[in-house]
C-alpha positions in Angstrom: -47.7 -0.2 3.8 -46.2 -1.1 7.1 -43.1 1.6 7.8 -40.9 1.5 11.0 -39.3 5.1 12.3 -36.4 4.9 14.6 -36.0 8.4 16.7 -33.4 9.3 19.7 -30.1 8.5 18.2 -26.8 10.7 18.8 -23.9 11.1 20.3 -23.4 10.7 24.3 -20.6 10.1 26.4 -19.6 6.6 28.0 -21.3 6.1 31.2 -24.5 8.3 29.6 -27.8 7.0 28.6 -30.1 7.4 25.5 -33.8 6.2 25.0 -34.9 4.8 20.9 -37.6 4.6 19.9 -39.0 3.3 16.9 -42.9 3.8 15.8 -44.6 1.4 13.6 -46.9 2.9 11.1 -49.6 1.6 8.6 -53.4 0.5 9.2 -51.6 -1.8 12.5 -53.7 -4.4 14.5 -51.3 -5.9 16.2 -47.5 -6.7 16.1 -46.5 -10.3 17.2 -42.5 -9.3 18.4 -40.3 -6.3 18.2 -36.5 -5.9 18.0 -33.5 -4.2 18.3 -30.5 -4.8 16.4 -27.4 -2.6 15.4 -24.1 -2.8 13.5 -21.3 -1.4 14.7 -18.4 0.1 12.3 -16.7 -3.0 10.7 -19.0 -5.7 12.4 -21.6 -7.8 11.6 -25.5 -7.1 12.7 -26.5 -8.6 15.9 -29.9 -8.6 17.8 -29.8 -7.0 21.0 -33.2 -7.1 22.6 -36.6 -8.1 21.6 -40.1 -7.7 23.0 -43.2 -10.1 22.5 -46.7 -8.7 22.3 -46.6 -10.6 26.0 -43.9 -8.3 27.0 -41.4 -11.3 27.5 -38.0 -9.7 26.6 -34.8 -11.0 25.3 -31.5 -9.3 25.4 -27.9 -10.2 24.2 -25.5 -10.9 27.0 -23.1 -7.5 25.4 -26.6 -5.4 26.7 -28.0 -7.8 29.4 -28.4 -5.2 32.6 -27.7 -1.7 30.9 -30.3 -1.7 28.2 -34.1 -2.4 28.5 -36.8 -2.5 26.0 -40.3 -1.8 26.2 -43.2 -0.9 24.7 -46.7 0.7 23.8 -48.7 -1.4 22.4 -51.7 1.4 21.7 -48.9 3.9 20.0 -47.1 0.3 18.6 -43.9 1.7 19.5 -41.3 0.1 20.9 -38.3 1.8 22.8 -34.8 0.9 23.8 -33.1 2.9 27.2 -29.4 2.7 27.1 -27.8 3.2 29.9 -24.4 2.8 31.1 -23.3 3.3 27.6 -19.9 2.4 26.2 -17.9 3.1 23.1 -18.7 -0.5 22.1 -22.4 0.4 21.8 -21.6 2.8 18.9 -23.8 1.4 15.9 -26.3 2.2 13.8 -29.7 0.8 15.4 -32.4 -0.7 13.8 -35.7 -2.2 14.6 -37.8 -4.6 13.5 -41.2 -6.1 13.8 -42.5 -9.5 13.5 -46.0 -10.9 12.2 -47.3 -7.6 11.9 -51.2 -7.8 11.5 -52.7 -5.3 9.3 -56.1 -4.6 7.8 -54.6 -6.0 4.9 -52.9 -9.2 6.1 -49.5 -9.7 7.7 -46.4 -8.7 7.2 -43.9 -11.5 8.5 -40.9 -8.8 9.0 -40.2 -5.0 8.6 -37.3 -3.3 9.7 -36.6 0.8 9.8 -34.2 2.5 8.4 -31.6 3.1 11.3 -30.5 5.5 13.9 -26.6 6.1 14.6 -25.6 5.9 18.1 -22.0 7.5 19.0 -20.8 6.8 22.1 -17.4 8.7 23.0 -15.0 7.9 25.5 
């Protein structure tokens, strides 16, 4: 069973970083793409960056130059540094993998359970 474990949520103050990460678990060959996402209070999910196996990356324009995401692929863990944080970035954040191979097959998507980010002004 393929599990994802955010870490290195909490609260900081605007214009403070934090580093996620999020540590996929579960007999893993390989893992095609990684993302984050989060959900702020009384908004919708949206993605926010995402990694390919390639190491392209993707960001949202809301993160574009403040955060960046990267990864180890021999510890398949992803991470997300936040910097230059703002009270807009307060969400809970998620990750997710894409066409993860397994000794068992593949698992088109997983996603963990969440880490709350608070960002006070």
């Amino acid at each position: 069973q393929v599990q994802l474990v955010e870490s290195g949520g909490g609260l900081a103050q605007a214009g403070g970083s934090l580093r996620l990460s999020c540590a996929a678990s579960g007999s893993i060959v390989s893992i095609i793409g990684m993302r984050w996402h989060r959900q702020g209070p009384g908004k919708q999910r949206e993605m926010v960056a995402g990694i390919t196996s390639g190491d392209t990356t993707i960001y949202s324009d809301s993160v574009k130059g403040r955060f960046t995401i990267s990864r180890d692929g021999a510890k398949n863990t992803v991470y997300l540094q936040m910097n230059s944080l703002k009270s807009e970035d307060t969400a809970v954040y998620y990750c997710s993998g894409e066409g993860v191979y397994t000794g068992r097959g593949v698992v088109d998507e997983v996603w963990g359970q969440g880490t709350l980010v608070t960002v006070s002004s």
